[in-house]
Steps between C-alpha positions, in 0.01 A plus 500: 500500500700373796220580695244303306794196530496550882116457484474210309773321713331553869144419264642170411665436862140519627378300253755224571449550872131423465536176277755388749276526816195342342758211377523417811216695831820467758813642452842245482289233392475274204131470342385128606178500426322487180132466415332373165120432419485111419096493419249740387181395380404725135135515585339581773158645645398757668419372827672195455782336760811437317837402555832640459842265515796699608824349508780678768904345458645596842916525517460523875536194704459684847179628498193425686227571303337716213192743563287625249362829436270616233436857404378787251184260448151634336218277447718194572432239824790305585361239663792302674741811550734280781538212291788371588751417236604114449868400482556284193905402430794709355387807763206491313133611654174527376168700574120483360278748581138586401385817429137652399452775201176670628507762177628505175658819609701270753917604561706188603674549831882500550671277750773486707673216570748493839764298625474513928784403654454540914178642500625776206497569155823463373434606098201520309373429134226623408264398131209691319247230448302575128163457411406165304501561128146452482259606753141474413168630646223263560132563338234560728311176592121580734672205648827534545633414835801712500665215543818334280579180533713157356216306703176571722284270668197597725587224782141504653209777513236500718109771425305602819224699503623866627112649541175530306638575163872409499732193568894493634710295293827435647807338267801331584748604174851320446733626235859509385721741313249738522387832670181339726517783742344730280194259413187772470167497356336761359093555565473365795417724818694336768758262431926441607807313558426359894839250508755518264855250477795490371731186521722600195384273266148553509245758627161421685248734630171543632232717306179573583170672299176594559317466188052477436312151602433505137787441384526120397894509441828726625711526215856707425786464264851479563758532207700199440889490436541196313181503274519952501174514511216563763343173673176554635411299852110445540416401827116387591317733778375157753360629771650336842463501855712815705785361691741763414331778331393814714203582316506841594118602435314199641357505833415170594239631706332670238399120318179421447573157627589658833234769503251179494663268725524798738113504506444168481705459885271780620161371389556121613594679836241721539221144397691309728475744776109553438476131523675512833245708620220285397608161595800559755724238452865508542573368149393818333653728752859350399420507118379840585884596603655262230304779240571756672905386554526461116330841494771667625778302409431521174597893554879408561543584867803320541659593193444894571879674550662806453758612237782722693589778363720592242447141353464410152287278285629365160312320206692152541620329799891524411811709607461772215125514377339754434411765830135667420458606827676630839299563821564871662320383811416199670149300322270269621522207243361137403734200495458318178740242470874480519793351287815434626614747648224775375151580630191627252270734645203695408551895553209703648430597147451184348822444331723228513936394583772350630721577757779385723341309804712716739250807332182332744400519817233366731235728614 
């Protein structure tokens, strides 16, 4: 019996000594920080950005800062994770940040909240963050963008023809509260995110598709906050002129426009020449040469260059479009215009991109 006493005592010791030390994470000190969750939404979607208030009273008036760390996460984006917390009155801060459920299966992560004081944690709180109460599972939509959203707005879009049978439609999205980064289309073969930003408040990126000449309208669904339900965007397929598009398949040599005009500056040579012949005058001898200099200008002389190697070619001419292709060795290439500071050439194999201008040189 005294035995089983003797037990219990150094059991209960431990336990004390345990409740004590996560009272407070450094020894001698007084707790003085204490976290609380201010704002949870009850729904929420899967895939959906939403926020979390957090609300931290600090009984510390010499610290520096507070850092944030979030752990023991599954299935859960935090998307602002060094948020930094706001200091309202009465030692009083406050934090909001998003997170993203990717599956119902989802565990909320735990954070932990530090006070640094000279460039060191000086204690340590730390919160399990739950799951809202409800958490629901969209329906599939052939449609469906991916996307979540309190607002969207397709800015501007512009359709250029890609080759025989398909055209490039490039879309510039805006959104807010919502997860734009994940925009995605299903059935089409070639299609991405080439430009995506985030300002805080709102989200923009650039998307681009390949989709059949056919096809009189691009159309996808996002699922709307305030109405919860899907809105469906229908955009007309016009047709305009290539100023940005890389149309990847069409080799402008390969018009028939060109193929004719091409014969057309050899036979009026070739007459004009026989002519010379006949009557010898000087007149036809120079239109002769004018023929025959339109001939072979028409080929792009001055515009051939060479692509160095190692350099790469992307769908769009922007900072983070798409790369297609990267050169292993140096090519022998065709100038076809330039934008700022991008050049778009034709490849030896007929296909189409951008690249940085520093990617050319002279032959």
């Amino acid at each position: 019996m005294k035995k089983f006493f003797t037990l219990l005592t150094l059991s209960l010791t431990l336990i004390f000594t345990n409740l004590m030390a996560e009272e407070s994470a450094f020894s001698g000190q007084a707790k003085s920080i204490f976290l609380s969750i201010e704002e949870i939404p009850q729904k929420v979607y899967v895939g959906q950005v939403f926020p979390i208030k957090l609300k931290a009273i600090v009984a510390n008036n010499k610290i520096d800062a507070i850092s944030n760390t979030f752990s023991s996460a599954t299935g859960v984006d935090v998307i602002n994770p060094q948020n930094p917390w706001e200091r309202s009155v009465n030692n009083t801060y406050y934090n909001t940040f998003y997170f993203k459920i990717n599956s119902k299966t989802a565990v909320m992560p735990r954070l932990s909240v530090s006070l640094i004081q000279q460039q060191e944690a000086v204690e340590s709180e730390v919160i399990a963050l739950n799951l809202p109460a409800q958490l629901v599972q969209l329906k599939q939509d052939p449609f469906f963008s991916n996307v979540i959203a309190q607002s969207l707005n397709v800015n501007k879009y512009k359709t250029t023809t890609f080759d025989a049978k398909n055209v490039i439609v490039v879309l510039e999205i805006e959104a807010t509260g919502a997860n734009l980064k994940d925009f995605t289309l299903s059935g089409i073969a070639k299609s991405g995110i080439d430009s995506f930003s985030d300002n805080g408040t709102t989200q923009k990126i650039y998307y681009y598709g390949i989709v059949p000449n056919y096809q009189k309208s691009f159309d996808f669904t996002y699922f709307d906050l305030p109405t919860n339900k899907f809105n469906k965007i229908t955009l007309p397929m016009v047709i305009e002129s290539d100023e940005v598009s890389t149309q990847l398949g069409l080799n402008p040599k390969e018009s028939i426009f060109e193929f004719y005009k091409h014969i057309a500056y050899g036979v009026f040579a070739f007459i004009f020449f026989l002519v010379l012949l006949k009557r010898r005058k000087w007149y036809y001898f120079v239109i002769t040469l004018i023929f025959l200099a339109l001939f072979f200008f028409d080929q792009n002389p001055l515009n051939n260059v060479k692509l160095k190697s190692n350099s790469s070619l992307k769908i769009l001419p922007m900072e983070r479009s798409t790369i297609f292709f990267t050169s292993d060795k140096v090519l022998d290439v065709e100038k076809l215009g330039e934008r700022e500071s991008y050049i778009k050439i034709l490849l030896p194999d007929g296909k189409i991109g951008w690249t940085e201008r520093e990617n050319i040189s002279k032959n």
